[in-house]
C-alpha positions as CSV (number, residue, x, y, z in Angstrom):
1,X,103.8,102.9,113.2
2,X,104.1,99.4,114.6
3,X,101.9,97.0,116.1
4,X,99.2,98.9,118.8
5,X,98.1,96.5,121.4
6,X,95.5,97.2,123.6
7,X,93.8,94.9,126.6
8,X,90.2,95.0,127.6
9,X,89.9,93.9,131.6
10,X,87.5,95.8,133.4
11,X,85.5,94.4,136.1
12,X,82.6,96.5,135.9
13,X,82.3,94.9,132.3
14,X,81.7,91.2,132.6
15,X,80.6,91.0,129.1
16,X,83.6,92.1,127.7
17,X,85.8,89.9,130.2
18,X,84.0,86.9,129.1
19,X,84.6,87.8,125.8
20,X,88.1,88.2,126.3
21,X,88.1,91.3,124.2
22,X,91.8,92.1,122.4
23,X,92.7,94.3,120.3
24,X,95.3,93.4,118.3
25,X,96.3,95.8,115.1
26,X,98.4,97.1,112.3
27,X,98.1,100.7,111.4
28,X,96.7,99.6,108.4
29,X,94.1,97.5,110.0
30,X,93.1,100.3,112.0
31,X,92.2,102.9,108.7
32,X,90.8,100.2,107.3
33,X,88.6,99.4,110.4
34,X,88.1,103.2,110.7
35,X,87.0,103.4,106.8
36,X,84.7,100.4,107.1
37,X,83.2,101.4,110.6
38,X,83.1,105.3,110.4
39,X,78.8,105.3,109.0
40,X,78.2,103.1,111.3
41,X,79.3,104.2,114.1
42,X,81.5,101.9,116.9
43,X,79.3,98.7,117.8
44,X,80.1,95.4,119.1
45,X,81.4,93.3,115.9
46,X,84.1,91.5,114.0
47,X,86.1,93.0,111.4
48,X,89.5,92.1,109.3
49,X,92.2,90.5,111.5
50,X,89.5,88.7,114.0
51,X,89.2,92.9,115.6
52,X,86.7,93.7,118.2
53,X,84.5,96.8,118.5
54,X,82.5,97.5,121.2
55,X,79.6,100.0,121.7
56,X,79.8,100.4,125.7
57,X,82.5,103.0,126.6
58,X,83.6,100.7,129.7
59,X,84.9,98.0,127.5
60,X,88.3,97.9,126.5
61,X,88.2,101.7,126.9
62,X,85.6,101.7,124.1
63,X,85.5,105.5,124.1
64,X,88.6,106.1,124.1
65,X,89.8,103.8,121.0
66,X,87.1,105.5,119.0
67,X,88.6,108.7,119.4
68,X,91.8,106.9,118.3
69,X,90.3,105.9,115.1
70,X,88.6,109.2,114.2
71,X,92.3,111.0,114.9
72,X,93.5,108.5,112.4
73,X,91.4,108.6,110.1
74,X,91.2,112.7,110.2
75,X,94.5,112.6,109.6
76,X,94.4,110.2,106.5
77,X,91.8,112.9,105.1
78,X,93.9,116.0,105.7
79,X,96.5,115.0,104.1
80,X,94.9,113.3,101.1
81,X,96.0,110.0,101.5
82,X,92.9,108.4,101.5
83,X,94.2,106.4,98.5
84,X,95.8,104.4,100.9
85,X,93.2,102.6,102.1
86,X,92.6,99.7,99.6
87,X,89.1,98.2,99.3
């Protein structure tokens, strides 16, 4: 899959600006961020590889990297590869 890059800059969010939220990610970074986030829902914190999560849908297009994750992480599930993910 490659590396998937995505910038947080909105200026509605001043929060996240000042935070110079980045997201910065290997695929398997992202199941495991999925695996280790999907209980708890998306909110604001730090997980393997210095990655950002944030609960308000207006940073770093929140909402729509959460719907990213859950495709992903669907996907790992129908297809039984959930062995994959390595804890």
């Amino acid at each position: 899959m490659g590396n998937a890059t995505l910038n947080g800059n909105n200026s509605q969010c001043s929060d996240c600006n000042s935070q110079g939220v980045h997201f910065t990610m290997t695929h398997f970074e992202i199941i495991f961020m999925v695996s280790t986030r999907v209980k708890t829902g998306f909110t604001t914190g730090h997980v393997s590889g210095g990655i950002v999560l944030s609960n308000q849908p207006t940073c770093a297009g929140g909402e729509a990297l959460a719907f990213f994750y859950i495709a992903l992480i669907k996907e790992q599930i129908s297809d039984k590869r959930t062995s994959l993910i390595e804890t």
